[in-house]
DONULO-295137 format. One record per residue: residue in three letters; x, y, z of N, C-alpha, C, CB in turn. Coordinates in steps of 0.001 Angstrom, whole numbers, padded with zeros to 6 digits, always signed. Glycine has a CB too. Layout:
N
ALAXYZXYZXYZXYZ ...
END
This chain:
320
UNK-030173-048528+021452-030606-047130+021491-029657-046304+022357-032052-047022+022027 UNK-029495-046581+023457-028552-046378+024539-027319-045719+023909-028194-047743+025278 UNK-026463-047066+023363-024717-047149+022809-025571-045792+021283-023775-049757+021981 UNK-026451-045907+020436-026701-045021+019257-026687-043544+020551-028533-045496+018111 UNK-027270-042958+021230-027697-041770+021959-026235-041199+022385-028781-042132+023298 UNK-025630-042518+022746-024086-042233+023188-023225-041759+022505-023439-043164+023525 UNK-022953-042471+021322-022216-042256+019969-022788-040524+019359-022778-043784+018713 UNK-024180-040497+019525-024707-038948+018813-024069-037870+020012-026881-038755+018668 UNK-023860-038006+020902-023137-037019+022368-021752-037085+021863-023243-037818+024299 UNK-021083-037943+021823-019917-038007+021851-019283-037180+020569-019631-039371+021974 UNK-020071-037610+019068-019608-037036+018369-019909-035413+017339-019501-037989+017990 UNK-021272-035341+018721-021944-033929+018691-020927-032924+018649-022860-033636+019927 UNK-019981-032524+019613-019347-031133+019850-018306-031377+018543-018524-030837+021626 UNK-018274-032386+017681-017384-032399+016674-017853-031495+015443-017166-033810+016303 UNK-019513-032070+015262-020020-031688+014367-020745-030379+014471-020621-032588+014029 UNK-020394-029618+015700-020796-028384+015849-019570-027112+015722-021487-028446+017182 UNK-018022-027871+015563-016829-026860+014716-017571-026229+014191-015753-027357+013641 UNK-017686-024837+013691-017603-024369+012226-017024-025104+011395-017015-023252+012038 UNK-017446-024916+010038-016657-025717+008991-014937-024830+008515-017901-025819+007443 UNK-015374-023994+008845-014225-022933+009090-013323-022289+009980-014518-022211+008874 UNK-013410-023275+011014-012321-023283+011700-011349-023971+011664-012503-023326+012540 UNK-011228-024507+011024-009639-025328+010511-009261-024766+009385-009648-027028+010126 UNK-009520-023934+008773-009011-023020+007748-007522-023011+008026-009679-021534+007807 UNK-006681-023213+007274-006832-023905+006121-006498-025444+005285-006402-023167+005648 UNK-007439-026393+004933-007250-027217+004995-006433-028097+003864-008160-027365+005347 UNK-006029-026802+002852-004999-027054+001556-004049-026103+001666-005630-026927+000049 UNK-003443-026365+000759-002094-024778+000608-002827-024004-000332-000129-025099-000257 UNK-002433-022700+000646-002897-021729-000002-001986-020677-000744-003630-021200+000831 UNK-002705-020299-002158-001951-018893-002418-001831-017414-001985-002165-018686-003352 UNK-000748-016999-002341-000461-015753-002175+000028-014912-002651-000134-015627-001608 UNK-001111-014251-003691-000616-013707-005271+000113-012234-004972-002180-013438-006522 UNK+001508-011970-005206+002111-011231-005087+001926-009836-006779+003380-012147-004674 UNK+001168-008944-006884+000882-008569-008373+002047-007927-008452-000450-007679-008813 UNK+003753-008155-007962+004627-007440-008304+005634-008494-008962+005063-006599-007186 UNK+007150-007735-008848+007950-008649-009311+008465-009295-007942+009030-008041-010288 UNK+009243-009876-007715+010282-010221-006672+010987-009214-006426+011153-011240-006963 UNK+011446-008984-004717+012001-007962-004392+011145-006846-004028+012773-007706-005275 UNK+010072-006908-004752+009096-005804-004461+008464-005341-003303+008218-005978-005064 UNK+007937-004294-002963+007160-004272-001321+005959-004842-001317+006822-002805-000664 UNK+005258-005334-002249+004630-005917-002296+004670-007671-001567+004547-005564-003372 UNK+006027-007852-002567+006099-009177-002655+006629-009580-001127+007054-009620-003924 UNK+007469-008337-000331+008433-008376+000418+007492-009110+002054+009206-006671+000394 UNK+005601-008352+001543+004929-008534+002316+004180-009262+002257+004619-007883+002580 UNK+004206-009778+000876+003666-011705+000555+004214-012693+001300+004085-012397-000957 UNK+005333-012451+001369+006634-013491+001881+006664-013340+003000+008079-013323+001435 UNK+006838-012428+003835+006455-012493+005451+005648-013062+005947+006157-011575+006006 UNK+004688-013024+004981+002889-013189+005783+003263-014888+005598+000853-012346+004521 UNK+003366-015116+003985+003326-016661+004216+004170-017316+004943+003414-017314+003179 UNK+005297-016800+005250+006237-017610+006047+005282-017749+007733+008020-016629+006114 UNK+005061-016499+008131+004135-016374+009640+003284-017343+009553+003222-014983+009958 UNK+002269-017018+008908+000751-018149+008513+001311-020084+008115-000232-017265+006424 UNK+002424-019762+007568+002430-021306+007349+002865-022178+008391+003247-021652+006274 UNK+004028-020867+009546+004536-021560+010939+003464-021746+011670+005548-020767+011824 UNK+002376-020724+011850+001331-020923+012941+000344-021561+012375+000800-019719+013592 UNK+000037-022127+011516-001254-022875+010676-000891-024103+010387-001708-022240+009272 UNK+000701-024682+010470+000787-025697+009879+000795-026260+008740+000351-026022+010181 UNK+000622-025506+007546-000089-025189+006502+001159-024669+005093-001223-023947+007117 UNK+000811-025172+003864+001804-024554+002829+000942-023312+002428+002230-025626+001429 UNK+001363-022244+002230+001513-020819+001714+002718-020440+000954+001466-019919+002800 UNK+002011-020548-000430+003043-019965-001402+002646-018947-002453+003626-021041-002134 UNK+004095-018367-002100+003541-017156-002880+004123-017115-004455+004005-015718-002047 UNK+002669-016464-005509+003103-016956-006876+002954-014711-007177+001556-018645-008015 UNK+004262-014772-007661+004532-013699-008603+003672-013398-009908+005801-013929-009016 UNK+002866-012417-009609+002268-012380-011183+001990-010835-011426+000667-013365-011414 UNK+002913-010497-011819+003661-008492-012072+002982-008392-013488+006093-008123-012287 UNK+002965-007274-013532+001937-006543-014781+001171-006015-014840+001407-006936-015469 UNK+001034-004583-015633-000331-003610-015794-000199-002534-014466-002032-004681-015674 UNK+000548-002162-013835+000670-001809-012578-000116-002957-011582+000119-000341-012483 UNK-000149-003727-011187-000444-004832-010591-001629-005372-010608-000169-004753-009572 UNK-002388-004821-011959-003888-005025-012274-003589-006889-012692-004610-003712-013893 UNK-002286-007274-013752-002655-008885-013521-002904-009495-012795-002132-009593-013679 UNK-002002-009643-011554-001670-010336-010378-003495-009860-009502+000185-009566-009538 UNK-003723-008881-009610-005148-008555-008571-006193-008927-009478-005446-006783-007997 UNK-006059-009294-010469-007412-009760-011276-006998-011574-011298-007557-008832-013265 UNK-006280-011904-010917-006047-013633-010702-006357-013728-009445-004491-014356-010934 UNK-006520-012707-008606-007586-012836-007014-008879-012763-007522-007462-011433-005694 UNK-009088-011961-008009-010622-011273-008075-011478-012679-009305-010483-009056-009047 UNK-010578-013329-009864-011098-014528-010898-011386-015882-010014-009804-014919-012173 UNK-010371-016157-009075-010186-017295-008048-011475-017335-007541-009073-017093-006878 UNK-011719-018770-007341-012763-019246-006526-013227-018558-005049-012370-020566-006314 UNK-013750-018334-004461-013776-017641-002999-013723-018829-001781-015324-016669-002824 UNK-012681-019466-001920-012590-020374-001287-011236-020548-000487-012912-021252-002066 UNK-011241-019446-000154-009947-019144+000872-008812-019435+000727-009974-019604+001953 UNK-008787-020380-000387-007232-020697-000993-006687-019948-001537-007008-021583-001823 UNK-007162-018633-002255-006288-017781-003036-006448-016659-002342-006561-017622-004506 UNK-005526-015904-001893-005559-014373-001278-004396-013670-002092-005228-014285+000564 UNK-004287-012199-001769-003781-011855-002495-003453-009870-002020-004606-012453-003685 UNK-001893-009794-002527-001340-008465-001873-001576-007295-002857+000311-008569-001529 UNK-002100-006278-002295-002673-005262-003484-002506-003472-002925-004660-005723-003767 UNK-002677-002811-003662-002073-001694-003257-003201-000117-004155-000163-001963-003830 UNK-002954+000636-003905-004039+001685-003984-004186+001770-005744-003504+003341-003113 UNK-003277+001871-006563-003753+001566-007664-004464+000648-008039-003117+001537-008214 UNK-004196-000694-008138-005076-001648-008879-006527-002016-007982-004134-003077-009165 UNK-006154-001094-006414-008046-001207-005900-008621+000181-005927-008396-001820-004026 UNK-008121+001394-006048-008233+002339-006388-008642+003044-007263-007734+002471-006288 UNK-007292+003595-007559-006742+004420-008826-007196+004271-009956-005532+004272-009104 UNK-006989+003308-010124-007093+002454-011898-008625+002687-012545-006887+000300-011779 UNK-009704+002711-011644-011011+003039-012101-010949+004038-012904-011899+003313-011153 UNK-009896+004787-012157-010170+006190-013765-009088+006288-014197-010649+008018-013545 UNK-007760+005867-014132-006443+005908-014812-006623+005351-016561-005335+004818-013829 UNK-007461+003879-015938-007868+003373-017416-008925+003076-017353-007253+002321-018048 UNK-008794+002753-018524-010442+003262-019522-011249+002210-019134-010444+003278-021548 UNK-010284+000691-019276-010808-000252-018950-009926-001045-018164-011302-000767-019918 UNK-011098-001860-016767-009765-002566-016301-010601-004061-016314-008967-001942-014524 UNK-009619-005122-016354-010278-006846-016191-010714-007179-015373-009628-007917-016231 UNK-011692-006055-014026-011754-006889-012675-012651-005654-012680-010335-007323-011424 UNK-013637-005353-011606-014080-004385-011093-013755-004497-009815-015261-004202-011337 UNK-012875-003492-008935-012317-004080-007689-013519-003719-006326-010621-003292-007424 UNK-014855-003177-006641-015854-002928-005866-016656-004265-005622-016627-001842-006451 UNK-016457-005081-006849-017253-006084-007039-017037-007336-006917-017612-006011-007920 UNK-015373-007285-007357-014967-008602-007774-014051-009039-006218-013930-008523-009451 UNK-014037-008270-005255-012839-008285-004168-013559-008287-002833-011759-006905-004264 UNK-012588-008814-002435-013115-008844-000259-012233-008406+000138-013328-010339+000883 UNK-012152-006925+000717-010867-006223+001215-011363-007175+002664-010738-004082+001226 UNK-009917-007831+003091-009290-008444+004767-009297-007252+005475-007514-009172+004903 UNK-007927-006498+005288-007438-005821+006017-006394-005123+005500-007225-006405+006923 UNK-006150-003827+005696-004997-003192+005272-003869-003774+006193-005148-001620+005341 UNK-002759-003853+005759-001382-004628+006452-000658-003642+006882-000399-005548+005495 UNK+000474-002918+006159+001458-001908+006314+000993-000804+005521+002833-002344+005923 UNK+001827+000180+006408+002057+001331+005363+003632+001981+005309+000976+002586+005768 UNK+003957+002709+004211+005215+002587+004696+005418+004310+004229+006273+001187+003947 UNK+005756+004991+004828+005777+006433+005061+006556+007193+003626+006676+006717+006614 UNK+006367+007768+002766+007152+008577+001688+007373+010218+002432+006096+008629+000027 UNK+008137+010843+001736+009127+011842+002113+009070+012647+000936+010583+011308+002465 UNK+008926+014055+000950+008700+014820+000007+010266+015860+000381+006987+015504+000102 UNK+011066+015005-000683+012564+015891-000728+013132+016715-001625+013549+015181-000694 UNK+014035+017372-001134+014718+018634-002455+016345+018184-002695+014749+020751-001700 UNK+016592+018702-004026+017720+018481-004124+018528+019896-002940+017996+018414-005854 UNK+019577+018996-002621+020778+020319-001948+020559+021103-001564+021591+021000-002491 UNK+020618+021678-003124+021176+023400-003408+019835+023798-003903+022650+023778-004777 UNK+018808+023385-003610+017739+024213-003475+017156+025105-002121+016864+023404-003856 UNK+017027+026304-002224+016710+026835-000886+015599+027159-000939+017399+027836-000382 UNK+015395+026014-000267+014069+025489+000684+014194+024489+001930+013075+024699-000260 UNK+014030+024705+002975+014096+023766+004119+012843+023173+004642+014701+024408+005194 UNK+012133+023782+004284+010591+023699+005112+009309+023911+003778+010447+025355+006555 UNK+007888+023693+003786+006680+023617+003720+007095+025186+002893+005673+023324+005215 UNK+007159+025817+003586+006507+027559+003409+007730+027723+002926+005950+028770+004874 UNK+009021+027991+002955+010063+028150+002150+010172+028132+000623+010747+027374+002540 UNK+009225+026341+000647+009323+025616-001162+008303+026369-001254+009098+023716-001752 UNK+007047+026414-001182+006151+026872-001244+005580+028495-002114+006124+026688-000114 UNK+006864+029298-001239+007179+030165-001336+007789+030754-002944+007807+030078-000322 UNK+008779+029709-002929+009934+029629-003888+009447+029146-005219+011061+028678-003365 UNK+007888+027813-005538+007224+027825-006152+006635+029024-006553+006740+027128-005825 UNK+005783+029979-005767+005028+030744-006088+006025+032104-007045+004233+031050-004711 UNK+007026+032262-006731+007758+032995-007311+007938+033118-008321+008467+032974-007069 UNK+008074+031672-008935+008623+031248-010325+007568+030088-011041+010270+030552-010096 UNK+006164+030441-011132+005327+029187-011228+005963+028744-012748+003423+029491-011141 UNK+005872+027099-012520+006313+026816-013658+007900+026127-014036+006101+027984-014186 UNK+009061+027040-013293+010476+026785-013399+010996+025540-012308+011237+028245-013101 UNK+009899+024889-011425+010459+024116-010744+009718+022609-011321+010320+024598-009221 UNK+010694+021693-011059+009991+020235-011143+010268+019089-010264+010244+019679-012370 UNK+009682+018379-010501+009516+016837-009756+009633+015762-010097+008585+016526-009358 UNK+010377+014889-009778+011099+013487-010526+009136+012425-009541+013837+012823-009432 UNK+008942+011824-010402+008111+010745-009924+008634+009218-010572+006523+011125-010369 UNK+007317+008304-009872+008034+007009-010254+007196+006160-011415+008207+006061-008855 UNK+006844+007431-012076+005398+007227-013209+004377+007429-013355+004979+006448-013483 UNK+003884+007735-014228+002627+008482-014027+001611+007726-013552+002168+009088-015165 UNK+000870+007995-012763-000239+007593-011892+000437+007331-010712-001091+006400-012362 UNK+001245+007344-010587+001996+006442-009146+001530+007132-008255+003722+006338-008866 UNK+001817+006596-006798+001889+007644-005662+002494+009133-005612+002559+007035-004738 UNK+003540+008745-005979+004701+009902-005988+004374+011390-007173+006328+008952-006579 UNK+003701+010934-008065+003037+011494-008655+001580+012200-008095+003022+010713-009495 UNK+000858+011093-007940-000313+011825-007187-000138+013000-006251-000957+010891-006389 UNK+000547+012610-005033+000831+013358-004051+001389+014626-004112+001441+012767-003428 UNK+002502+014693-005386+003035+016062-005617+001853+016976-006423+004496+015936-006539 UNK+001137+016016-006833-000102+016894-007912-000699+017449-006750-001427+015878-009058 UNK-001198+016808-005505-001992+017253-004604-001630+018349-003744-002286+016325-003956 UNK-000393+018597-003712+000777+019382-002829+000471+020763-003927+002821+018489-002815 UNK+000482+020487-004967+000433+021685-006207-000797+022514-005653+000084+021013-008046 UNK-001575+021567-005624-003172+021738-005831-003407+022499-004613-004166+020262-005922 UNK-003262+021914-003470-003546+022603-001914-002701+023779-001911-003098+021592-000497 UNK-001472+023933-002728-000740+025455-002107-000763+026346-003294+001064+025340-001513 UNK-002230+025928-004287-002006+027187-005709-000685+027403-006076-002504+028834-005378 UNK+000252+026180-006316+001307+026299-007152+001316+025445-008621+002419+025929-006307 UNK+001998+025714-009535+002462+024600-010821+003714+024054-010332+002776+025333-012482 UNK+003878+022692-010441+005013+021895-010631+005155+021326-011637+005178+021100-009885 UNK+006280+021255-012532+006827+020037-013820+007036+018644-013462+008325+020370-014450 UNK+006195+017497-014147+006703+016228-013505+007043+015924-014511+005949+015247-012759 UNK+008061+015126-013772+009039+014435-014406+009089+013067-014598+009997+014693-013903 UNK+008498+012171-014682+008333+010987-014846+009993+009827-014923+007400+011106-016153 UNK+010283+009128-013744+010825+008127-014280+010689+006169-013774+012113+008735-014161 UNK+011253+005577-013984+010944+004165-013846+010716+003821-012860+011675+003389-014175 UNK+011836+004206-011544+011275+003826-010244+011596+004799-009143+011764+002483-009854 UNK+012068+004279-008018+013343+005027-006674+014497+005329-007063+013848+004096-005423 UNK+014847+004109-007575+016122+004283-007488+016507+005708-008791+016843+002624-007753 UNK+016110+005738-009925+016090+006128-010974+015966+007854-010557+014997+005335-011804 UNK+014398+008063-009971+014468+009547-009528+015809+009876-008129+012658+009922-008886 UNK+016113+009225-007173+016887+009281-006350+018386+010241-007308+017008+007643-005749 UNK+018601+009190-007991+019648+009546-008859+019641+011060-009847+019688+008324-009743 UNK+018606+011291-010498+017895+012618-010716+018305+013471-009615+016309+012506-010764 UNK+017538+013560-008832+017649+014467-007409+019152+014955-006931+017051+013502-006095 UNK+019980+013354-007259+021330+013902-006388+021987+014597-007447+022433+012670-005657 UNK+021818+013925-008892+022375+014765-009902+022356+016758-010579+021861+013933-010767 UNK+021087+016998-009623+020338+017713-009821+019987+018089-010986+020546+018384-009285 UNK+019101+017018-011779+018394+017183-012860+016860+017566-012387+018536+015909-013721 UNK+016337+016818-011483+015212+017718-011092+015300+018429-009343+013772+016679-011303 UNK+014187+018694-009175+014197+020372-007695+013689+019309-006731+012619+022343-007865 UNK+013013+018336-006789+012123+017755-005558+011382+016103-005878+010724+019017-005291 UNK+011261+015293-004915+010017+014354-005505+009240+013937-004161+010609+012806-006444 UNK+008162+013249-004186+007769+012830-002938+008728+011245-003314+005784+012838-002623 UNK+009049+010481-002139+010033+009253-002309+009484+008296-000772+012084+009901-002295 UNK+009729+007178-000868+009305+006075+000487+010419+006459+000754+008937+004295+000490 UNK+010324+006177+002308+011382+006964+003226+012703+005734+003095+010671+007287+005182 UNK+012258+005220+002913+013594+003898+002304+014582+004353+001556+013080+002670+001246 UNK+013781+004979+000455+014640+005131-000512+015667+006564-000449+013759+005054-001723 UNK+015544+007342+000333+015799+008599+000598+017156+009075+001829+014382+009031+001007 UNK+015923+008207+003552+016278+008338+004705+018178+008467+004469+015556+007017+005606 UNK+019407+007232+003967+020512+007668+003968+021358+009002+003723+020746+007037+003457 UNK+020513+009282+002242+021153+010799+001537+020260+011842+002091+021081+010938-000341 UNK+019584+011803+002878+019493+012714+004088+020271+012863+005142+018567+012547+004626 UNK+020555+011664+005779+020962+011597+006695+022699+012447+006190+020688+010053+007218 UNK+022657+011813+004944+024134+012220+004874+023928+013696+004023+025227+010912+003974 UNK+022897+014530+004062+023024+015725+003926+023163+016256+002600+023902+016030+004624 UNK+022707+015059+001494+022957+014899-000091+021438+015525-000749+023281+012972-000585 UNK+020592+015184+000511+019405+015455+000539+018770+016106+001353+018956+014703+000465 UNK+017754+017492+000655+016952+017691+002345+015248+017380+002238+017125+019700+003018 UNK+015058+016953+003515+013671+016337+003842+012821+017456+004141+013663+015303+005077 UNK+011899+017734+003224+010738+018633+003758+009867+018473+004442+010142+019039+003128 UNK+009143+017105+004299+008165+016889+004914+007865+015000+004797+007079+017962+004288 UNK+007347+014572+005912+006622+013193+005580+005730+013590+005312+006400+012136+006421 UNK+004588+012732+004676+002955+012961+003679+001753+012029+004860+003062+011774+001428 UNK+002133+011419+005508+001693+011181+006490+001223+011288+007584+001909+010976+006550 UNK+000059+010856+008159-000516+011835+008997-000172+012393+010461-001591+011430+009065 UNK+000590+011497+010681+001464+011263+011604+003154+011054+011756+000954+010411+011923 UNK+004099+011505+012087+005642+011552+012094+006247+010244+011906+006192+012115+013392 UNK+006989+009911+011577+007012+008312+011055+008354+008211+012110+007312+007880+008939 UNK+008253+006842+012578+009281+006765+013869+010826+006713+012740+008940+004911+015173 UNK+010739+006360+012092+011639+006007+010846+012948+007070+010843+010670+006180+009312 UNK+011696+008128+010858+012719+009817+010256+011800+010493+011298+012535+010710+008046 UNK+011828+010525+012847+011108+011061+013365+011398+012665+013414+011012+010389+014395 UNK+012821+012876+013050+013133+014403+012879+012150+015446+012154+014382+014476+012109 UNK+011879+014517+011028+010757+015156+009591+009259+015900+010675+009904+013155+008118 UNK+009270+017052+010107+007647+017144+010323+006460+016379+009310+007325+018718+010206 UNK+005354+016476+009727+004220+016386+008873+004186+017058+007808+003205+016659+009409 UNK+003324+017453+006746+002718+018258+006176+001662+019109+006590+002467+017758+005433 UNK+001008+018774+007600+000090+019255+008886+000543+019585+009434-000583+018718+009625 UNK+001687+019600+010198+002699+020141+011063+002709+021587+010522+004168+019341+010996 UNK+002991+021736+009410+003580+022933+008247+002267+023482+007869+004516+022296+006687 UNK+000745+023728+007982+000202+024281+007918-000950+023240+006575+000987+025540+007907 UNK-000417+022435+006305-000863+021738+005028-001789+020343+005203+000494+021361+004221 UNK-003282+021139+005384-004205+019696+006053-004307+018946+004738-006073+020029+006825 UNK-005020+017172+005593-005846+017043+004299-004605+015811+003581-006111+018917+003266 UNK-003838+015878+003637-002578+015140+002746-001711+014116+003463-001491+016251+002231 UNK-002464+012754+003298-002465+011683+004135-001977+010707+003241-003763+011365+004790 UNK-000727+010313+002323-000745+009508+001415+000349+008771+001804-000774+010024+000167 UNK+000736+008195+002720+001436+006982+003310+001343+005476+002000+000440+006605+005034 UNK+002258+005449+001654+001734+004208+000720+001879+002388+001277+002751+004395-000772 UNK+000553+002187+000979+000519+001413+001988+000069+000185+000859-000489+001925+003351 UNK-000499-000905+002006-000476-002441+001056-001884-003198+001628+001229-003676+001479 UNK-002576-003614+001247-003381-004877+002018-003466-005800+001438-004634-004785+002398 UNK-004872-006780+002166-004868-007620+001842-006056-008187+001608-004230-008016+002368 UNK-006163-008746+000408-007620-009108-000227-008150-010641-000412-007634-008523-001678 UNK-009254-011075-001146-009456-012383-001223-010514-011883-002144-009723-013335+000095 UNK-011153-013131-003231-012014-013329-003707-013563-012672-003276-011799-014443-003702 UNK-014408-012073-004342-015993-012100-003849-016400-013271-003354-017001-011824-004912 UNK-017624-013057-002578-018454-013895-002429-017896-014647-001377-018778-014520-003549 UNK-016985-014377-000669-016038-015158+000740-017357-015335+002113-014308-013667+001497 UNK-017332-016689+002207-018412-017023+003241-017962-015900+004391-018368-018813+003826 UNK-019103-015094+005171-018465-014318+006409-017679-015413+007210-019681-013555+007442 UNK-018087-016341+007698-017107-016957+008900-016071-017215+008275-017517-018250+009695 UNK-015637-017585+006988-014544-017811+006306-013693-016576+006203-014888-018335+005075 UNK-014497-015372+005939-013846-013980+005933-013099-013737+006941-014698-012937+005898 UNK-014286-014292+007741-013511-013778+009826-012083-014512+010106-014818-014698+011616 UNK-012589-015483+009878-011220-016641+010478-009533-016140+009662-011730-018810+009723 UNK-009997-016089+007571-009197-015441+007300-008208-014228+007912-009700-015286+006624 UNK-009222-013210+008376-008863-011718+008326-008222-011868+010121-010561-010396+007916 UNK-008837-013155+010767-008113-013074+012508-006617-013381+012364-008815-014441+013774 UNK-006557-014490+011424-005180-015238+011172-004236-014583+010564-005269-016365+010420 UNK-004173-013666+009771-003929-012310+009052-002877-011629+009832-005262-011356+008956 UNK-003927-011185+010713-003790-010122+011615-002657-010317+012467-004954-009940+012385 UNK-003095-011678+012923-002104-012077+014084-000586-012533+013597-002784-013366+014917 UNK-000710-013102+012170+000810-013323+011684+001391-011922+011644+000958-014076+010115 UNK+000980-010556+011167+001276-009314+010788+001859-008570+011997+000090-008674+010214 UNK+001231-008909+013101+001377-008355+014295+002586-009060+015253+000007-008420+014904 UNK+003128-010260+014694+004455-010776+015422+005239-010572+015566+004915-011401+015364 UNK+006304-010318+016470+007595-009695+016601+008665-010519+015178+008205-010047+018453 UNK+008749-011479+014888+009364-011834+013929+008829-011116+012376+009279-013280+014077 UNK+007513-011061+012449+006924-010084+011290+007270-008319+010980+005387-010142+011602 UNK+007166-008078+012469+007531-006395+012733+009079-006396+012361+007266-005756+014604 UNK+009356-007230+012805+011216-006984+012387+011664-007125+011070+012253-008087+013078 UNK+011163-007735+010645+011314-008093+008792+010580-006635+008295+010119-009922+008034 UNK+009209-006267+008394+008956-004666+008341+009601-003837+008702+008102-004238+008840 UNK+010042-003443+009577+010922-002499+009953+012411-002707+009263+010952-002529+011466 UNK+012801-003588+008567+014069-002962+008006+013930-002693+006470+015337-003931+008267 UNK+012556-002563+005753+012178-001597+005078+011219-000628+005113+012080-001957+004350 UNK+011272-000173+006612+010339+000749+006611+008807+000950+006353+010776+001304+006036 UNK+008371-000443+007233+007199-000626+007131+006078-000729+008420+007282-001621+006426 UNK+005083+000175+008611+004924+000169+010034+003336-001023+009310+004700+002194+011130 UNK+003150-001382+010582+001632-002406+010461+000661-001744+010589+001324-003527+011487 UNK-000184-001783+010359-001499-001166+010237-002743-001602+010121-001502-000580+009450 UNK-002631-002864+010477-004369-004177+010512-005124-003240+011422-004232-006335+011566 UNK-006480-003832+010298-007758-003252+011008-008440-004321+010613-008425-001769+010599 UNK-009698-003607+010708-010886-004973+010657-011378-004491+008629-012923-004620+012449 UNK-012007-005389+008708-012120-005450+007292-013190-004033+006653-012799-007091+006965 UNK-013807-004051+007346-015097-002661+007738-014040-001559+007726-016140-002698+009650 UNK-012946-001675+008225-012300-000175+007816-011194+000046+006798-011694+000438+009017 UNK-011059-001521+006239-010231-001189+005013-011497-000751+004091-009210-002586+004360 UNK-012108-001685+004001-013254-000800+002808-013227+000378+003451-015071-001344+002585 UNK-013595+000964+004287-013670+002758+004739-012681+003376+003811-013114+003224+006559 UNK-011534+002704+004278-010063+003749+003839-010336+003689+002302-008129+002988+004307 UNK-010596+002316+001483-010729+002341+000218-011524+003522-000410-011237+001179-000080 UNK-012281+003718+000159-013142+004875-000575-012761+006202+000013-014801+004682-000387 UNK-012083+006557+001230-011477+007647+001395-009955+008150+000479-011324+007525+002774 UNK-009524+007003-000129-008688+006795-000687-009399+007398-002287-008217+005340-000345 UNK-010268+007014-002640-011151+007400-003783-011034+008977-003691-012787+006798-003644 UNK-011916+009673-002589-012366+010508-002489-010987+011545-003161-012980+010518-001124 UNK-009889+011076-002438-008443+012161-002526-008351+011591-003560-006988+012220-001478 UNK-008374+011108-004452-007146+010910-005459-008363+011252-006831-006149+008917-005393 UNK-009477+010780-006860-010078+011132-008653-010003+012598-008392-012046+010527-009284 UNK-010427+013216-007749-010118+014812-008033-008567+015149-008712-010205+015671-006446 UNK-008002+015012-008231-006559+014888-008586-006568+014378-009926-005726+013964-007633 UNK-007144+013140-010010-006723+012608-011357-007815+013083-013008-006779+010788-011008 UNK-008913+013783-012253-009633+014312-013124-009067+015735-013309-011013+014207-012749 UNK-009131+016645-012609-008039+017947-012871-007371+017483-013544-007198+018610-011854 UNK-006163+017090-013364-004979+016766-014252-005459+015717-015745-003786+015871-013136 UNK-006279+015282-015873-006380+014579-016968-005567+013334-016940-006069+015370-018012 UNK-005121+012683-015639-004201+011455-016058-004836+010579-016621-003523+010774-015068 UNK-003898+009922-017578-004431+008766-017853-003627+007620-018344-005314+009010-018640 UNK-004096+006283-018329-002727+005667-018657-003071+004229-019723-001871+005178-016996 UNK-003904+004898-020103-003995+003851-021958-005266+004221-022502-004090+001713-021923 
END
């Protein structure tokens, strides 16, 4: 009885772990819904490299691009909730897409466990040259003059870059022409060519042909000055509340995720995101961090709602 009482002590504080604190006890995925190269993917690959040094653990990340990243986020939202599959996602396919299309393969209210938002990475609302406009109230101005004769290179319809200039229209009672093309690089080239007047752009793609004066910067869209291009004002700065569209990334997992499994997930997350070896790989594309607790990515998700179906119901977008 004695040596049995002994043996139940000894191997008591074992059996009182959580079952979820050794998370994780297989390799896990890390569904990237872009291509390679992508900012998406750029922030798949960080994370798993962080998480697999401090966990001990394989993290690999599987590419699965398509639909604007509705494939790749509906092979999260299908996965078991068993902490093995997580997955990098972005304001369209948890967003947007509810009303872009008609129909999507996932319901992302239902089928998803927002972690935590990760990065965001600051866009730039620029003019070509030889447009005179320097500032907010200048373009603004120069719109109202000529409603109609000015346009905007985007990176497709529904995109960010799109949204945001619709919203810029919308808040200063102007018309803009969009212009739709494939990506950055594509409108960049537009802009310097001067085939179109302006686009909103990630400060990545831009910050050089500013710097070198090919380009001028009106405004970041962000709510705050981005250390990046700290020269740039706000759009708030310039009189223009309300217009907070930083495009940013998080990070999700399966419904139905046990809470302590959620927790442990979303701590381990956090802390790879937040490492000086992580920040440095962000920062040389212009990516600031931005973890919160999981309670305020859902927040942002639906503040994210709030700005953008107006936008997308006015305008009638739609995208099948």
């Amino acid at each position: 009885m004695i040596r049995r009482l002994a043996a139940a002590m000894f191997f008591a504080p074992l059996l009182a772990v959580p079952a979820h604190a050794q998370w994780p006890e297989r390799p896990v995925r890390i569904i990237a819904p872009f291509a390679p190269a992508s900012t998406p993917d750029t922030l798949a690959r960080v994370l798993s490299e962080r998480l697999s040094k401090r966990l001990k653990q394989t993290f690999v990340v599987e590419n699965k691009a398509g639909a604007g990243g509705m494939i790749g986020t509906d092979h999260v939202a299908k996965a078991a909730p068993d902490g093995l599959t997580l997955g990098v996602s972005i304001t369209g396919p948890l967003v947007n897409n509810k009303l872009l299309y008609k129909k999507m393969p996932y319901d992302p209210d239902r089928d998803l466990t927002p972690i935590t938002i990760a990065v965001m990475q600051p866009s730039v609302i620029v003019a070509r040259a030889g447009l005179l406009a320097a500032n907010l109230e200048q373009l603004v101005a120069l719109l109202r003059q000529s409603p109609g004769k000015f346009n905007y290179a985007s990176i497709g319809n529904g995109s960010l870059s799109h949204l945001t200039m619709e919203l810029v229209a919308s808040r200063s009672g102007t018309s803009i022409v969009h212009v739709p093309y494939g990506g950055s690089s594509q409108a960049v080239t537009a802009l310097l060519a001067g085939d179109v007047d302006m686009a909103c752009l990630p400060a990545a793609a831009v910050q050089s042909f500013v710097k070198a004066g090919k380009l001028r910067a009106i405004a970041v869209t962000t709510g705050a000055r981005t250390r990046f291009m700290p020269e740039v004002p706000t759009l708030a700065e310039q009189g223009m509340k309300g217009v907070d569209t930083g495009a940013w990334m998080g990070i999700v997992a399966p419904a139905g995720l046990d809470p302590a499994l959620k927790s442990r997930i979303h701590d381990e997350v956090v802390r790879a995101l937040e490492e000086p070896e992580a920040r440095k790989a962000f920062d040389s594309q212009m990516m600031e961090v931005v973890a919160g607790t999981p309670e305020a990515f859902s927040a942002y998700l639906k503040e994210e709602a709030d700005r953008w179906f107006p936008i997308i119901r006015k305008n009638g977008i739609e995208l099948d």
